[in-house]
N, C-alpha and C positions, 0 to 999 in steps of 0.2 A: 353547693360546692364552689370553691374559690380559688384561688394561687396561694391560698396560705396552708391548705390541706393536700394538695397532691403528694401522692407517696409514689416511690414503685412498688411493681405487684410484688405479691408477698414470694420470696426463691429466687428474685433475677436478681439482686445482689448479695455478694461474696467478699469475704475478708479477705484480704490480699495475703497468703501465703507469706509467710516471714522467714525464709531459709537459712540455713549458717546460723542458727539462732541458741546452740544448745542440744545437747543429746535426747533431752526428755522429749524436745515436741517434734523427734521424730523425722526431722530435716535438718540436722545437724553435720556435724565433719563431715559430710563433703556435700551437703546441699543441693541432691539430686544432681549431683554432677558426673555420678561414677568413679572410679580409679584414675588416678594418673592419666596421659596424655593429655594432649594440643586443647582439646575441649572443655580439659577440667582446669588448664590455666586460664588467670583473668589475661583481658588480653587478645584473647582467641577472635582471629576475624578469619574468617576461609575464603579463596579468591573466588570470583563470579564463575560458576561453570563447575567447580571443583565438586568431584563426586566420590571423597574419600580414596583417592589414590590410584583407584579404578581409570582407565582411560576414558576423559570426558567425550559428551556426543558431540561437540563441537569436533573434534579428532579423532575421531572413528567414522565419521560418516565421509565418503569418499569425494574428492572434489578433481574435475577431471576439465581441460580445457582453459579456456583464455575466455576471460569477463569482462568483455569493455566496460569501461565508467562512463564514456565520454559517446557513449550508442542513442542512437537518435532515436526513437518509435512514431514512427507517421501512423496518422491516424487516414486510411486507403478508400478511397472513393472509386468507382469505377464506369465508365463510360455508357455504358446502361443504365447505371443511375439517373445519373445525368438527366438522357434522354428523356426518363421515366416521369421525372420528377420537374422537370422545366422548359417554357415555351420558349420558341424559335425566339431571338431576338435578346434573349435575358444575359442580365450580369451575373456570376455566379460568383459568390463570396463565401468565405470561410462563416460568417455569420449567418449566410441564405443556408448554407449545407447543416449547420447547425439546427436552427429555426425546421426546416423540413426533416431532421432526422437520422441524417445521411453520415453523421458525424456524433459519437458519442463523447467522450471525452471534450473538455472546454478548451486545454491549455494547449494539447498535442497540433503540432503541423499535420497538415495535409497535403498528399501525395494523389494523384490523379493515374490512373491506371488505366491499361487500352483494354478490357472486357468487354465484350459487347461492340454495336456500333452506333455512331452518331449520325442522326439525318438530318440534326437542326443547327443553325449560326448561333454558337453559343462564345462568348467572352467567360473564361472562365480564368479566376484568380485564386491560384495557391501555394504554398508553400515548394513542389515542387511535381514535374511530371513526368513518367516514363516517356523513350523516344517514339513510340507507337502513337502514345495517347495524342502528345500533343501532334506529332501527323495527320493523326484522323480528326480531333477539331481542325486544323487549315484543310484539311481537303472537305469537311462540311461549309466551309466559309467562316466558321469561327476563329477567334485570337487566343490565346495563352498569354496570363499575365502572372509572372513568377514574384512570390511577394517576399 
């Protein structure tokens, strides 16, 4: 067997249907197209969504409120974590929070949150902090560094 004998299997190809062609073969005057209207002209393009005249689900399904574009989503670390996860003395970086787990997403800021409590000097650097958290890092002896 070589590239000069490959066939396909025998049934998976099909003669291409030849419509408009004539009354005899059966696909003639109107070429499986039906009677008259929008779909039986050449021409016919139907808009994205259009669900024959019916009201489409984009417009029926109800939409209630006010959708910022311009909404931030912090990715939320919290003050037990912290603790849990770092010794006295450490730098804490959006890439350290990364690296340990504490932070899913790569691209999203981070928001530092008072949960829990802190009993170690920690430097911690992120994106931003509630007014609790960064309290209770200075009253551990730790700094907030807002990036």
């Amino acid at each position: 067997m070589d590239l000069s004998n490959l066939k396909p299997a025998a049934g998976s190809k099909h003669s291409k249907k030849r419509v408009g062609r004539g009354h005899g073969t059966g696909q003639g005057t109107q070429a499986g197209r039906g009677h008259k209207g929008a779909q039986s002209r050449s021409g016919y393009h139907f808009k994205r969504g259009f669900e024959g005249g019916q009201m489409p689900l984009h417009r029926r399904v109800p939409k209630r409120g006010f959708h910022n574009p311009f909404r931030v989503e912090y990715e939320v670390v919290n003050l037990d974590q912290l603790a849990a996860k770092f010794d006295a003395g450490a730098v804490v970086t959006p890439e350290l929070l990364r690296e340990h787990g504490l932070v899913a997403r790569g691209t999203a800021p981070i928001k530092i949150l008072a949960r829990g409590d802190i009993g170690k000097a920690l430097t911690v650097r992120a994106h931003k902090f509630s007014g609790k958290a960064a309290e209770k890092i200075a009253a551990a002896g730790g700094a907030t560094e807002q990036l």
